[in-house]
DRENTORKOL-3810 file (N, C-alpha, C; in nm, 4 decimals):
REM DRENTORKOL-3810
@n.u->21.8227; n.v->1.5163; n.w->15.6950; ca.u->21.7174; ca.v->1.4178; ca.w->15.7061; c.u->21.6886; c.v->1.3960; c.w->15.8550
@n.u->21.5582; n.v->1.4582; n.w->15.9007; ca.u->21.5473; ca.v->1.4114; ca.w->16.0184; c.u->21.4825; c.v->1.2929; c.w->16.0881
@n.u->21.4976; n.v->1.2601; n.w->16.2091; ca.u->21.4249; ca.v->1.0943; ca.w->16.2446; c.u->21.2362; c.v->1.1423; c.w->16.2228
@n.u->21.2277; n.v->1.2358; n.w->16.2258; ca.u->21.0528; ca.v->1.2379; ca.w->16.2803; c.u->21.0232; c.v->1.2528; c.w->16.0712
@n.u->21.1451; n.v->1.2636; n.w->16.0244; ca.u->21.0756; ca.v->1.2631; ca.w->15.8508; c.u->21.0963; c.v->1.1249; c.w->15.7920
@n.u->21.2109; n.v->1.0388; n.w->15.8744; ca.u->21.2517; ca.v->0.8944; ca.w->15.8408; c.u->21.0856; c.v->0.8588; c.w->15.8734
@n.u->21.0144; n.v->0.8722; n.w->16.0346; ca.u->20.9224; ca.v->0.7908; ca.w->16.0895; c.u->20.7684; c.v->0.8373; c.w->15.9829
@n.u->20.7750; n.v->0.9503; n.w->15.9647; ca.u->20.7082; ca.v->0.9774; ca.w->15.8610; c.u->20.6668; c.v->0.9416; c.w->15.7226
@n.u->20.7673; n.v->0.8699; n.w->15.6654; ca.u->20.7859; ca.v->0.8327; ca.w->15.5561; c.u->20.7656; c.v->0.6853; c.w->15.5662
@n.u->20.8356; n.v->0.5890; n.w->15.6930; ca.u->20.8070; ca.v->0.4640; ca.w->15.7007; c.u->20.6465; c.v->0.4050; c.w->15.7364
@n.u->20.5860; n.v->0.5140; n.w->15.8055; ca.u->20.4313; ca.v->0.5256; ca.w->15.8110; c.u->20.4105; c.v->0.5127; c.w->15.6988
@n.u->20.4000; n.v->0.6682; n.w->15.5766; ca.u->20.3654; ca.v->0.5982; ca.w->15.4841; c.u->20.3626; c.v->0.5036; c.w->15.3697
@n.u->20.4857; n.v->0.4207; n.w->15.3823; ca.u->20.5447; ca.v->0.3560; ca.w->15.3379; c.u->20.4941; c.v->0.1699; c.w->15.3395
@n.u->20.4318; n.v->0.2078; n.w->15.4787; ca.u->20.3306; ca.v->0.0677; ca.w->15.5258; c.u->20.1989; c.v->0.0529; c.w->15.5096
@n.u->20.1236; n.v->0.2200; n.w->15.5130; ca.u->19.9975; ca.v->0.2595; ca.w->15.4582; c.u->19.9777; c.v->0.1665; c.w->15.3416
@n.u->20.0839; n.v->0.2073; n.w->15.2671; ca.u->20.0690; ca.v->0.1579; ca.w->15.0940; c.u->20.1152; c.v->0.0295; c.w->15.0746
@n.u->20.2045; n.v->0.0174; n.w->15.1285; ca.u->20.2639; ca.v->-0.1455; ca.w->15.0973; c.u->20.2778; c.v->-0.2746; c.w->15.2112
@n.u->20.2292; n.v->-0.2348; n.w->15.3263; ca.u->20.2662; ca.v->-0.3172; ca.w->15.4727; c.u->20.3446; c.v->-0.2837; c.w->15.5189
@n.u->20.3743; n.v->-0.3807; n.w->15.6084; ca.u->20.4899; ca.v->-0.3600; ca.w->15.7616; c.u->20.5311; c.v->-0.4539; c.w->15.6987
@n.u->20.7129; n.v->-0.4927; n.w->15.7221; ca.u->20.7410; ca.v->-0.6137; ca.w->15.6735; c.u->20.9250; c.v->-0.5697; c.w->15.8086
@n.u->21.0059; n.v->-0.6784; n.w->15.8318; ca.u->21.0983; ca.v->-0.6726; ca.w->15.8948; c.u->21.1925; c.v->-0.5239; c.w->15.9070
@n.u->21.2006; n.v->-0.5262; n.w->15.7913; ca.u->21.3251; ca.v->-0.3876; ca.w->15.7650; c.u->21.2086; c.v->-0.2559; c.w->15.8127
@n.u->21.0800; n.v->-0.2453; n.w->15.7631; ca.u->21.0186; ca.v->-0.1042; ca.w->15.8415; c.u->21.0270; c.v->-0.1272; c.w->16.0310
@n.u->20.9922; n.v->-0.2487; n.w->16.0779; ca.u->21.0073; ca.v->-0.2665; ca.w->16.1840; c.u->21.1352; c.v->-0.1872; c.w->16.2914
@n.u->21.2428; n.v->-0.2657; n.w->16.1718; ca.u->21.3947; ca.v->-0.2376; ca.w->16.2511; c.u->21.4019; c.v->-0.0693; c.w->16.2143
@n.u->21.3397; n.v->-0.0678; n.w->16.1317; ca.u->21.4013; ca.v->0.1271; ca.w->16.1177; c.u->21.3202; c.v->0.1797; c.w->16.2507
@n.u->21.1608; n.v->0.1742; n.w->16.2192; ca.u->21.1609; ca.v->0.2671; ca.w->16.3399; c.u->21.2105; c.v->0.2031; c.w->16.5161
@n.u->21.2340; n.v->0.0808; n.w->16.5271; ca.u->21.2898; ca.v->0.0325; ca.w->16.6277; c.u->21.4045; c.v->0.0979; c.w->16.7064
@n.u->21.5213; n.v->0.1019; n.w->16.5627; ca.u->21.6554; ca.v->0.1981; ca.w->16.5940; c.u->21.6279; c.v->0.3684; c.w->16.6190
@n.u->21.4871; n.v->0.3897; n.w->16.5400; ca.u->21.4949; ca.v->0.5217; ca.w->16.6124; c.u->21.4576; c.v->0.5437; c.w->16.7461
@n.u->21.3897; n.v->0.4899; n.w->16.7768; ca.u->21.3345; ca.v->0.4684; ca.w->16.9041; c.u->21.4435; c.v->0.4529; c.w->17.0188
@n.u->21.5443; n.v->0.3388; n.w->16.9745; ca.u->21.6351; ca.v->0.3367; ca.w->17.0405; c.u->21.7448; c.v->0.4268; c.w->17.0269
@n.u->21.7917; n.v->0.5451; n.w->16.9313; ca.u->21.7977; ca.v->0.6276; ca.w->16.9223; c.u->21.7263; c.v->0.7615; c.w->17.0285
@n.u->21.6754; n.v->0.7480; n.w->17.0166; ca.u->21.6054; ca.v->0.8550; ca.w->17.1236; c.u->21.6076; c.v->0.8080; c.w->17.2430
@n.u->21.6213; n.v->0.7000; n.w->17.3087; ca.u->21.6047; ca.v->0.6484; ca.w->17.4145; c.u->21.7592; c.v->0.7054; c.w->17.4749
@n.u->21.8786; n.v->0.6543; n.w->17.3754; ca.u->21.9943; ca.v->0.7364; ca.w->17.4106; c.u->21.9962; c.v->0.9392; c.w->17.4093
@n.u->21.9899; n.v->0.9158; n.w->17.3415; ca.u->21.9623; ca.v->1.0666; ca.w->17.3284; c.u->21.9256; c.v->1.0712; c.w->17.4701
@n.u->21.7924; n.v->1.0529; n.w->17.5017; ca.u->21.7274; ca.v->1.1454; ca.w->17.6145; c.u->21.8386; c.v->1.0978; c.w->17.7555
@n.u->21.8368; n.v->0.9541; n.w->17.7365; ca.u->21.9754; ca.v->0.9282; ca.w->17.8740; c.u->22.0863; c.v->1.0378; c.w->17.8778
@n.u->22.1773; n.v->1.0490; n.w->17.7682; ca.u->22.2785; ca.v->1.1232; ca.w->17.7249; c.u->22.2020; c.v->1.2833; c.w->17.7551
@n.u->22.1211; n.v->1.3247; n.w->17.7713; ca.u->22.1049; ca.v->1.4646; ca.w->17.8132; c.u->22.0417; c.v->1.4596; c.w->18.0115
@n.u->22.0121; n.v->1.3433; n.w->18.0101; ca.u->21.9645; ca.v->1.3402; ca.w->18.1400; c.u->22.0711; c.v->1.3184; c.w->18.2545
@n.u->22.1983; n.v->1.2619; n.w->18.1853; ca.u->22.3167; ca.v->1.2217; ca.w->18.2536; c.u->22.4159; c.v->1.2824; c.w->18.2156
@n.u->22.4402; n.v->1.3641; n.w->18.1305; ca.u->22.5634; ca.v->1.4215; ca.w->18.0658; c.u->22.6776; c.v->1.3343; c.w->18.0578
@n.u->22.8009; n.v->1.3968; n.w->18.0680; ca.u->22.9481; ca.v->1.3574; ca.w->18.0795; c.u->22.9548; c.v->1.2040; c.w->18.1532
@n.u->22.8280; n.v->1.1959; n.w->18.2815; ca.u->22.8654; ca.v->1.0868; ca.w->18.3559; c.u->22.8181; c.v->0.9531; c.w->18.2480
@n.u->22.7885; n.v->0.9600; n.w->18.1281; ca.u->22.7661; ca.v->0.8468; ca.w->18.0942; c.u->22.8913; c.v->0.7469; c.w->18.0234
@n.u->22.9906; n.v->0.8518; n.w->18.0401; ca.u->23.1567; ca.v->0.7877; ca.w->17.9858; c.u->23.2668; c.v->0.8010; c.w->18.1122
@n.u->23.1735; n.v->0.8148; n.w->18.2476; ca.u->23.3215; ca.v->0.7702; ca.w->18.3802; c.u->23.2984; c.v->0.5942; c.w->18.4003
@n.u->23.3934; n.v->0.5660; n.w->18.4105; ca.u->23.4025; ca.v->0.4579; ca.w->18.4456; c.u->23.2899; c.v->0.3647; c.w->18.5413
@n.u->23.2465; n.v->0.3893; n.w->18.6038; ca.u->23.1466; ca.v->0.3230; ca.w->18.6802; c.u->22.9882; c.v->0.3997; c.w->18.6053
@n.u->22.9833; n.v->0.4530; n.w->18.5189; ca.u->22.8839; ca.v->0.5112; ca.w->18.4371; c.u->22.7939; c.v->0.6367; c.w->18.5108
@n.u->22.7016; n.v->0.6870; n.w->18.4809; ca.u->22.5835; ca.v->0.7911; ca.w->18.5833; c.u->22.5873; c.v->0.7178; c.w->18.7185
@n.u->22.5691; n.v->0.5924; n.w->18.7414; ca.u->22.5562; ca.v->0.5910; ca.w->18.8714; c.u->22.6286; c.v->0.6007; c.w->19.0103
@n.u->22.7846; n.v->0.5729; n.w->18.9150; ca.u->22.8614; ca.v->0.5397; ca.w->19.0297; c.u->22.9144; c.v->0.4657; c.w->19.0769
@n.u->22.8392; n.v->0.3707; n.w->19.0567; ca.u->22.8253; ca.v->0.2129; ca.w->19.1382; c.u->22.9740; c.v->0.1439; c.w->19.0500
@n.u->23.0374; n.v->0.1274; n.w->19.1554; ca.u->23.1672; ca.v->0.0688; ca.w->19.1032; c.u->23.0976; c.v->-0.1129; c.w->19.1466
@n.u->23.1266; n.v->-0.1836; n.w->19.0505; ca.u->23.1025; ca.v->-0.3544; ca.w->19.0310; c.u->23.2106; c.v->-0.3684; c.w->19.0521
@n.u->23.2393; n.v->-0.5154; n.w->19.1039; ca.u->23.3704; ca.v->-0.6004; ca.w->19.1247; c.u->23.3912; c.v->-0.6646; c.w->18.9870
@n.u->23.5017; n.v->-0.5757; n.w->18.9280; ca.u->23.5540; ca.v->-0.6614; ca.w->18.8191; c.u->23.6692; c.v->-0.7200; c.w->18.8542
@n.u->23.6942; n.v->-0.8070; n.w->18.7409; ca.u->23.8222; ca.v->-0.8831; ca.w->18.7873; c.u->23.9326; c.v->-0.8508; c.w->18.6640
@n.u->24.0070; n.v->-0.7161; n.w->18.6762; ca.u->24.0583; ca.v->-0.6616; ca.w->18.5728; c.u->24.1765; c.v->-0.7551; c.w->18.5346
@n.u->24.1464; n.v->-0.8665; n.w->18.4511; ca.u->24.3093; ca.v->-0.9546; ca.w->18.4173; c.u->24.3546; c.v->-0.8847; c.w->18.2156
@n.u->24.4911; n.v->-0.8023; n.w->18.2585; ca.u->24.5460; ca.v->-0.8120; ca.w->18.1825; c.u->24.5487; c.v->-0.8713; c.w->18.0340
@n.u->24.5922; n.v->-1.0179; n.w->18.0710; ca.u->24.6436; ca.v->-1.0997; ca.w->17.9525; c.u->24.4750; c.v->-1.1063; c.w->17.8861
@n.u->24.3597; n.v->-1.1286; n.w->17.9637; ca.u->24.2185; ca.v->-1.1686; ca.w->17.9020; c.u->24.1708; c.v->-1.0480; c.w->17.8193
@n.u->24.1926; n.v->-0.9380; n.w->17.8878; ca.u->24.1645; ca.v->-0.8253; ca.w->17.8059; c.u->24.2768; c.v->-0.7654; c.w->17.6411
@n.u->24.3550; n.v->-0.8217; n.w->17.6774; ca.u->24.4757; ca.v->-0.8261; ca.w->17.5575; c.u->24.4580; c.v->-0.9056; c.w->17.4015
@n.u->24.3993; n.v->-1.0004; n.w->17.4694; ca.u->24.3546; ca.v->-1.1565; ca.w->17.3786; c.u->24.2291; c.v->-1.0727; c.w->17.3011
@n.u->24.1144; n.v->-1.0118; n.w->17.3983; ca.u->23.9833; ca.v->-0.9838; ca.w->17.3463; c.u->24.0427; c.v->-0.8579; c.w->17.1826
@n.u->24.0867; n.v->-0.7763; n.w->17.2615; ca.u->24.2235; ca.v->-0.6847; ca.w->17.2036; c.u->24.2501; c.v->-0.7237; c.w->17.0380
@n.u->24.3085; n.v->-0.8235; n.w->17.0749; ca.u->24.4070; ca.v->-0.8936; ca.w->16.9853; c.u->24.3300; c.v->-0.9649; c.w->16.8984
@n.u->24.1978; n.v->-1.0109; n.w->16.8884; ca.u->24.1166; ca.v->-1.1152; ca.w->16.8230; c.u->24.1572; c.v->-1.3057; c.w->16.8706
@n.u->24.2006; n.v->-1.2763; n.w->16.9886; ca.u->24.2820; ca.v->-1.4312; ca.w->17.0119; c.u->24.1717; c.v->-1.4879; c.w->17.1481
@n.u->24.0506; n.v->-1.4646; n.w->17.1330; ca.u->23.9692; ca.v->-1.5565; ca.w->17.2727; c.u->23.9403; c.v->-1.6738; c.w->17.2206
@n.u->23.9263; n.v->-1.7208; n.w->17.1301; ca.u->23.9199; ca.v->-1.8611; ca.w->17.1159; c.u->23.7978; c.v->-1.8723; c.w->17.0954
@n.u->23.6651; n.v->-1.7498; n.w->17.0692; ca.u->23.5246; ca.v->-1.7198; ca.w->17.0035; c.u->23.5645; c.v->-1.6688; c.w->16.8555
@n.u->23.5362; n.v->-1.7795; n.w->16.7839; ca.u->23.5763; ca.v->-1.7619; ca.w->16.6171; c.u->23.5046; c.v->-1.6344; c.w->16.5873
@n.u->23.3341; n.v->-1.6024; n.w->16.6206; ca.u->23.3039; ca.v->-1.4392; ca.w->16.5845; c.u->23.3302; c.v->-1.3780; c.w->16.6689
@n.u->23.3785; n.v->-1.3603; n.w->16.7631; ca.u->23.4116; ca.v->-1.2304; ca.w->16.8417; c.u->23.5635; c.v->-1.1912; c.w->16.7579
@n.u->23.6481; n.v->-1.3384; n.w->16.7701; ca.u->23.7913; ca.v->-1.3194; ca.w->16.6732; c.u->23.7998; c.v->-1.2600; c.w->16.6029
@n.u->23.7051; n.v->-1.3205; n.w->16.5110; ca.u->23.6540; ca.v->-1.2144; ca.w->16.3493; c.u->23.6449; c.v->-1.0772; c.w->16.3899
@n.u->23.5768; n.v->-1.0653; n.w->16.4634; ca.u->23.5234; ca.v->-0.9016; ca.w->16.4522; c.u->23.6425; c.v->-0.8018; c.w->16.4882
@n.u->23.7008; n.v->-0.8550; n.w->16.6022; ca.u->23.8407; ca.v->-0.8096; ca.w->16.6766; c.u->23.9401; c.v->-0.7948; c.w->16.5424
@n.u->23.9415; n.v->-0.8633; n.w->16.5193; ca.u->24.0858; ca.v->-0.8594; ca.w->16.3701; c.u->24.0783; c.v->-0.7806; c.w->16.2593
@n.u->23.9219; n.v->-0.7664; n.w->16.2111; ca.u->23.8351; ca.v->-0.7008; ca.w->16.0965; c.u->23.8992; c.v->-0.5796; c.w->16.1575
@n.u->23.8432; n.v->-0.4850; n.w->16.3032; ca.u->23.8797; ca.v->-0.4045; ca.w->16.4131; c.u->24.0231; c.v->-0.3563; c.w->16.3566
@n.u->24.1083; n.v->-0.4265; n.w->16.3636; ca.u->24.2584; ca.v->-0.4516; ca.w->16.3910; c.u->24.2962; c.v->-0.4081; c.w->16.2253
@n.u->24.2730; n.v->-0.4879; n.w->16.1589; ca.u->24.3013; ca.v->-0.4425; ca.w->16.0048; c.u->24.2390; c.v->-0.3443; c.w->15.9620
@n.u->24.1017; n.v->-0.3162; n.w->16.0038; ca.u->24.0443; ca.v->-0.1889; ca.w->15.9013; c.u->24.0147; c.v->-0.0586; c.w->15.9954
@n.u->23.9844; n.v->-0.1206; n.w->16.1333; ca.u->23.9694; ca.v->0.0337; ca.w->16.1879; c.u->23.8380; c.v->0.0426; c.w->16.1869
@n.u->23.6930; n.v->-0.0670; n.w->16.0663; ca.u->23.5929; ca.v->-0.0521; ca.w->16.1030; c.u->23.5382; c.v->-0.1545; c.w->16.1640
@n.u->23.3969; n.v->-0.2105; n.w->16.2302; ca.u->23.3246; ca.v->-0.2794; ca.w->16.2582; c.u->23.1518; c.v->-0.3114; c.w->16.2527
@n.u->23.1403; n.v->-0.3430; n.w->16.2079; ca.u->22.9860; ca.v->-0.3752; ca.w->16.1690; c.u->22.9234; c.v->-0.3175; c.w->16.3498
@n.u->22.7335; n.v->-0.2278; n.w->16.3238; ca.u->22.7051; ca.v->-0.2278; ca.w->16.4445; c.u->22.6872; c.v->-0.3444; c.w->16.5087
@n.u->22.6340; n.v->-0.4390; n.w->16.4507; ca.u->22.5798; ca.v->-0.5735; ca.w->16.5742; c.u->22.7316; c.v->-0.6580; c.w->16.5999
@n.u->22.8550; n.v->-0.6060; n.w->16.5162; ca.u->22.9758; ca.v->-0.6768; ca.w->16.5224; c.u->23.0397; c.v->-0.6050; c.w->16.6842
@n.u->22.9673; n.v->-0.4771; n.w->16.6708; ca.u->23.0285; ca.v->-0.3810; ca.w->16.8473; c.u->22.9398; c.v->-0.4309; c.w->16.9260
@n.u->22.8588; n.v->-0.4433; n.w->16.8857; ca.u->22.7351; ca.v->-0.5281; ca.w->17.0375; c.u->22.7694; c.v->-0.6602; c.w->17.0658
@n.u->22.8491; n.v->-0.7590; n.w->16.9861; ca.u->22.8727; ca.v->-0.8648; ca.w->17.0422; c.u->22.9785; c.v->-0.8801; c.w->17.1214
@n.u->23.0746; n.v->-0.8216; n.w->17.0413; ca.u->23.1945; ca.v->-0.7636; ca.w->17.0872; c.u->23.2212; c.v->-0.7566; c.w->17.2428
@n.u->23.0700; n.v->-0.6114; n.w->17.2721; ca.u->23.0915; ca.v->-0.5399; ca.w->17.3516; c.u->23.0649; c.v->-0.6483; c.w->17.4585
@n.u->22.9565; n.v->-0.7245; n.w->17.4424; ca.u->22.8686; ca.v->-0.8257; ca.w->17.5176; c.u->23.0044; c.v->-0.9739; c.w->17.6120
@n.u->23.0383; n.v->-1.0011; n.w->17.5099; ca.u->23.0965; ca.v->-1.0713; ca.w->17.5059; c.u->23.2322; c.v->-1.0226; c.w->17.6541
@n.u->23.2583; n.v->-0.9118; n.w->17.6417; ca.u->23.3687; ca.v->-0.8616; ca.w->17.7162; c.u->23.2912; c.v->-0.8480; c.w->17.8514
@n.u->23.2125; n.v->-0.7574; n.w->17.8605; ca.u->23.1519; ca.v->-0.7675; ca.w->17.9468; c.u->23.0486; c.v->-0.8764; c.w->18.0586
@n.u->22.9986; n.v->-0.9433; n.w->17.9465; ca.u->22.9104; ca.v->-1.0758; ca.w->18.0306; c.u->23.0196; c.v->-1.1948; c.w->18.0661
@n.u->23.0789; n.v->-1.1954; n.w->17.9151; ca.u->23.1464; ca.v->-1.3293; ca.w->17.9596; c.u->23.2912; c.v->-1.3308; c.w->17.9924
@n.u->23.3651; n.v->-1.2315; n.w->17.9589; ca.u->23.4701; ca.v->-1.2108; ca.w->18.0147; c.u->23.4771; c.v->-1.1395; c.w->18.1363
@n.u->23.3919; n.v->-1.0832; n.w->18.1728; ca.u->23.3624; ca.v->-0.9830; ca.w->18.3250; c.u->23.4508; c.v->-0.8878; c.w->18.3489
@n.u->23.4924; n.v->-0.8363; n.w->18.1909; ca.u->23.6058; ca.v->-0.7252; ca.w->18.2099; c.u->23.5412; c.v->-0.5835; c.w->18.2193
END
């Protein structure tokens, strides 16, 4: 199943019946889909070193015990907790459960 037969189909899919939230988010994710894609070929390998394609090393403030807790499901954010533990017991995670996750570590923990 390819994305240009998904976008194909959700076209006509709105022809006949409208646009409504869920056609929105499909072709949205493809879009954003491709948006990676084309990064990931424009940057290769450098998009998983540590300071990412650019380089640019940021001042983090790498603490241990904060990153352990996030780890552990123990920050004291009841959904980030959740998601961390779900993580911990099953091994899976919902996508918007890794984007908060991810968010969360990064913005507000500054790890």
């Amino acid at each position: 199943l390819s994305p240009r037969k998904v976008y194909d189909e959700v076209g006509s899919y709105e022809k006949e019946w409208g646009s409504n939230k869920s056609t929105y988010w499909v072709v949205f994710e493809l879009i954003w889909r491709d948006y990676f894609r084309f990064f990931a070929m424009k940057h290769g390998n450098k998009i998983f070193f540590p300071h990412g394609p650019s380089g640019d090393a940021q001042a983090q403030k790498q603490e241990a015990d904060v990153l352990e807790r996030w780890r552990a499901g123990r920050t004291g954010a009841p959904l980030i907790d959740a998601n961390m533990r779900e993580l911990l017991a099953t091994g899976w995670m919902s996508n918007r459960g890794r984007q908060n996750v991810a968010s969360y570590l990064v913005f507000y923990l500054q790890q």
